[in-house]
TINULO-97528 format. One record per residue (C-alpha): x negated, y, z. Coordinates in Angstrom, 2 decimals, decimal comma, always signed. Example, Ala and Ser with C-alpha at 12.3 -4.5 7.8 and 13.67 -1.06 7.14 Angstrom:
<pts>
[pt [-12,30; -4,50; +7,80]] [pt [-13,67; -1,06; +7,14]] 
</pts>
This chain:
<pts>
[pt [+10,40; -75,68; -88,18]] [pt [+12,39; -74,36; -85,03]] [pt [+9,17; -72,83; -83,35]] [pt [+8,77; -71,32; -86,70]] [pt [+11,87; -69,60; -86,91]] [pt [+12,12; -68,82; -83,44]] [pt [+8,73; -67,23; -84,13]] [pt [+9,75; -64,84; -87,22]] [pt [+13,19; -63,86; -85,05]] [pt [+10,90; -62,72; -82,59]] [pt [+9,02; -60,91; -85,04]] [pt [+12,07; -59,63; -86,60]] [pt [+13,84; -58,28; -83,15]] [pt [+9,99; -56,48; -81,81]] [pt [+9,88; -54,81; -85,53]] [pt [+13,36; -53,68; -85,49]] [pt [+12,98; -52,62; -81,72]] [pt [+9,85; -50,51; -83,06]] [pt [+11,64; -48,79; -85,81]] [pt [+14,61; -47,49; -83,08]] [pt [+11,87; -46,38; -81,09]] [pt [+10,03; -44,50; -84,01]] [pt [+13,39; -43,32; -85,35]] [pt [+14,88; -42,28; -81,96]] [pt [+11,45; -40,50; -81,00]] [pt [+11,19; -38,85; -84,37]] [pt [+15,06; -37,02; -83,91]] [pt [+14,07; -36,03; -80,27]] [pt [+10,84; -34,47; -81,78]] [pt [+13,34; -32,33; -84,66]] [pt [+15,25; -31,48; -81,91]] [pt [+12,88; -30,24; -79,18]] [pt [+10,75; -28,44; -82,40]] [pt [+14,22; -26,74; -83,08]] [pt [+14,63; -25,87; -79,57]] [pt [+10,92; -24,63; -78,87]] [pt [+11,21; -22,68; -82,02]] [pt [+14,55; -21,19; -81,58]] [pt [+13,71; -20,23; -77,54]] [pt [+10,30; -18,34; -78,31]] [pt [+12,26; -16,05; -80,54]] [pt [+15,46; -15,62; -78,61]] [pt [+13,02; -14,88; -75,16]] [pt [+10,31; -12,51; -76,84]] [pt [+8,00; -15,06; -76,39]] [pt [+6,62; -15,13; -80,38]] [pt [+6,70; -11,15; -80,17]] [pt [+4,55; -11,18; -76,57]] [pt [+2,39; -13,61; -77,84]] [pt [+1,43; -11,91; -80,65]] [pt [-0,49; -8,43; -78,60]] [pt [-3,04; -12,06; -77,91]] [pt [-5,86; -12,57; -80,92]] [pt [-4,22; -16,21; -79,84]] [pt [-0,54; -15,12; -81,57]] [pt [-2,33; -13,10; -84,16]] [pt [-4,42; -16,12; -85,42]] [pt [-1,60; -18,14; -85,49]] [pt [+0,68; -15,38; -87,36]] [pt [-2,25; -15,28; -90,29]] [pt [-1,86; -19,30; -89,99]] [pt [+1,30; -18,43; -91,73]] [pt [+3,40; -19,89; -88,88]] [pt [+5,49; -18,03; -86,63]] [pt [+4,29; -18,48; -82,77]] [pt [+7,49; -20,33; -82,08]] [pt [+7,40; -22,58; -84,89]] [pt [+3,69; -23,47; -83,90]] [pt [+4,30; -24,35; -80,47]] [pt [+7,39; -26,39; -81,92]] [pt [+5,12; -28,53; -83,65]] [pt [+2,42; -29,10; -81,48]] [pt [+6,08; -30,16; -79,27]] [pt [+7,19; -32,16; -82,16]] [pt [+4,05; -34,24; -82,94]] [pt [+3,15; -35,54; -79,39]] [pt [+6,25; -36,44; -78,37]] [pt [+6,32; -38,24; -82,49]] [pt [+2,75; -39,99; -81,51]] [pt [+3,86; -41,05; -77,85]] [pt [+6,66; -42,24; -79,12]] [pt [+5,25; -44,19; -81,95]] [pt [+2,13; -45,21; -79,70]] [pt [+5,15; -46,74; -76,95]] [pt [+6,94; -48,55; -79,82]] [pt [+4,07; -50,19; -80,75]] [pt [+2,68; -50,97; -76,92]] [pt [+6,41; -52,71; -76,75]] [pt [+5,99; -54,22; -80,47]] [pt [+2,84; -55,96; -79,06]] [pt [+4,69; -57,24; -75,84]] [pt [+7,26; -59,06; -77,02]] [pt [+5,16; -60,91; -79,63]] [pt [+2,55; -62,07; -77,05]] [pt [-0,41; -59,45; -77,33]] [pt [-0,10; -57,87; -74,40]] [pt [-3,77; -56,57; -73,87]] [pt [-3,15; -54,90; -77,37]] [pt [+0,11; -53,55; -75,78]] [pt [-2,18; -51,99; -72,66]] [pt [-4,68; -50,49; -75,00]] [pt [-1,56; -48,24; -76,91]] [pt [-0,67; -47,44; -73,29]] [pt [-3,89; -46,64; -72,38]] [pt [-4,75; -44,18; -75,87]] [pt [-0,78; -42,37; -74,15]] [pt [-2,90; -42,06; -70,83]] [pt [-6,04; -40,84; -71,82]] [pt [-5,70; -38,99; -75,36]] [pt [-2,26; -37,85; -75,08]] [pt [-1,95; -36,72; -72,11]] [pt [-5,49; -35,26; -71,94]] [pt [-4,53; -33,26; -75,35]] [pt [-1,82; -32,08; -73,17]] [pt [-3,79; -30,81; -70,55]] [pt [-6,56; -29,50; -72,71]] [pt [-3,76; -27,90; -74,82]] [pt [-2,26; -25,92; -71,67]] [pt [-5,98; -25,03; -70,33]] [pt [-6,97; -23,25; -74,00]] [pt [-3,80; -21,81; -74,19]] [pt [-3,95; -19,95; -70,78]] [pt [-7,37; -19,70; -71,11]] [pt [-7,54; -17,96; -74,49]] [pt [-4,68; -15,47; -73,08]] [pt [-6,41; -14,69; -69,46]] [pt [-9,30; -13,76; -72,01]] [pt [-7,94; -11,47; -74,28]] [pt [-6,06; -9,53; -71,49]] [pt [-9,87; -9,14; -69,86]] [pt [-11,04; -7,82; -73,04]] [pt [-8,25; -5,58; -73,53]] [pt [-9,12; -4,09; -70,18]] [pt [-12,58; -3,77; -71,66]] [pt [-11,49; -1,77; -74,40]] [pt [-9,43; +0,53; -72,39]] [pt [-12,32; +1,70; -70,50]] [pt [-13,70; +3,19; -74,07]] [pt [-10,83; +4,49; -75,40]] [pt [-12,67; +7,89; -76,11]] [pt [-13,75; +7,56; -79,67]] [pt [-17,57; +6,08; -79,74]] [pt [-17,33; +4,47; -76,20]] [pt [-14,95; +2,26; -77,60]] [pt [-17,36; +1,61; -80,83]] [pt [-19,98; +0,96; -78,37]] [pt [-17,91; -1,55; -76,22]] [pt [-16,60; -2,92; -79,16]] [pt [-19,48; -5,72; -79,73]] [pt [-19,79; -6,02; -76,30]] [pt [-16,15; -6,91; -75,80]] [pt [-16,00; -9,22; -78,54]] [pt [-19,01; -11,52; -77,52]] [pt [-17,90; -11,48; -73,95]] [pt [-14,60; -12,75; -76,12]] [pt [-16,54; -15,60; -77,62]] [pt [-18,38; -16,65; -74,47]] [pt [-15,04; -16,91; -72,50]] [pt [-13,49; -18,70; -75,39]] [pt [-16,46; -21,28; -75,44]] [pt [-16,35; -21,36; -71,55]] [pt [-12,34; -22,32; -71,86]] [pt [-12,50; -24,53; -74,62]] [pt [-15,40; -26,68; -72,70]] [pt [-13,59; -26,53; -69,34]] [pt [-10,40; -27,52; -71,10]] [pt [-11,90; -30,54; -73,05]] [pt [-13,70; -31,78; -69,73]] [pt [-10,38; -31,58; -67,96]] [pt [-8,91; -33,58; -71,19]] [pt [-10,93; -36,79; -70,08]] [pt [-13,46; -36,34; -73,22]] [pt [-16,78; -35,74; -72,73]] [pt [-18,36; -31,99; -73,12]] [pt [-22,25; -33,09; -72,65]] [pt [-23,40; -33,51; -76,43]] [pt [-20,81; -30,07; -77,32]] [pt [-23,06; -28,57; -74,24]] [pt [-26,30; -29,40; -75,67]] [pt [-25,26; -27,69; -79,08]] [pt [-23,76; -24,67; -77,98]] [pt [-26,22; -23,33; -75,90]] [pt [-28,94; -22,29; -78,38]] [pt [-25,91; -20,54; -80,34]] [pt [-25,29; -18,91; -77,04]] [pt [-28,54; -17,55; -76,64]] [pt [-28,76; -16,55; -80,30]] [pt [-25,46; -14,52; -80,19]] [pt [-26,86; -13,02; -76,93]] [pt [-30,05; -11,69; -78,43]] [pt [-28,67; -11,20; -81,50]] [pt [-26,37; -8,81; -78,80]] [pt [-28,86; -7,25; -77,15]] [pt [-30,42; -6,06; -80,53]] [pt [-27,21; -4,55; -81,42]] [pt [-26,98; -2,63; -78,08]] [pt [-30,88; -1,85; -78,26]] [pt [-30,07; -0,27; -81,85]] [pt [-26,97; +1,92; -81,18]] [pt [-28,49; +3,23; -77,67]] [pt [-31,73; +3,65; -80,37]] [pt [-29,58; +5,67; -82,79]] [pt [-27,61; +7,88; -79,81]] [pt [-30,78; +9,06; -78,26]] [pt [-32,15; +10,09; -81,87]] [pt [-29,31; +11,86; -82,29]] [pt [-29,33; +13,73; -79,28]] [pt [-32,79; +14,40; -80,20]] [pt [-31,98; +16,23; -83,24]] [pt [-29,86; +18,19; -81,74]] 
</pts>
């Protein structure tokens, strides 16, 4: 009867442990979110961000920049916290290989969202400022109409090329997403070269009639 009870107050103190966690991680997440938010508009950051097809995507999401990068903020540190609570629920009732396994999803998921995260992000921005340089060079009315498809599948490439890189850096592996992607690759690229084939077509007809 003793071991029983001693038994359900352990219980008791890991689940009531867990929910401090869980509560204390969840106001920490509010209040980082808050801060995240609050910074990106004070700094410029939201307004920078959105000059990037990055901050423009996430503008038509229907979020600001700044609240977007406060949730992302929010719900990791929400899950890490939640994933630690239970890692220490699981210790102090006796499972601790269960308790290494929530430590080990923090390790590997978690943090390799993180750094995936941080990779797309600076990757996606490095990309549009090389397109933008792109488009500069046509800025004279049917260069830029010509460089326009052009730009944007060099876009799409780069994006792929990040977003691969950044998921292989992430600890998850890229060979099966590898295999898939590259017949769309070389569809979009003759599907490119058409384009370009077609409008040099058209210009030297035109200059033709003339």
């Amino acid at each position: 009867m003793n071991l029983t009870l001693e038994i359900l107050v352990e219980y008791l103190t890991a689940t009531a442990i867990l929910i401090g966690i869980v509560i204390v991680t969840y106001v920490i997440g509010r209040l980082v979110k808050y801060f995240v938010t609050y910074m990106a508009g004070r700094t410029g950051f939201s307004d920078w961000m959105v000059k990037f097809h990055l901050g423009k995507a996430i503008v038509r999401s229907g979020m600001s920049v700044g609240e977007f990068f406060g949730e992302v903020s929010m719900w990791l540190i929400l899950i890490t916290g939640v994933l630690f609570g239970l890692a220490t629920w699981f210790s102090l009732v006796n499972y601790p290989y269960v308790a290494t396994l929530m430590l080990d999803i923090v390790n590997t998921y978690v943090y390799g969202f993180v750094k995936a995260f941080i990779i797309v992000v600076v990757g996606f921005l490095l990309t549009d400022a090389f397109i933008g340089y792109v488009y500069k060079g046509g800025e004279e009315g049917n260069k830029l109409e010509f460089l326009s498809p052009i730009g944007e599948y060099l876009r799409l490439l780069f994006y792929l090329a990040v977003l691969i890189f950044a998921l292989d850096v992430g600890g998850l592996s890229v060979n099966t997403l590898t295999m898939i992607l590259i017949p769309v690759v070389w569809g979009l690229t003759i599907i490119m070269i058409i384009i370009i084939a077609g409008k040099i077509v058209v210009e030297v007809l035109e200059k033709a009639r003339k």
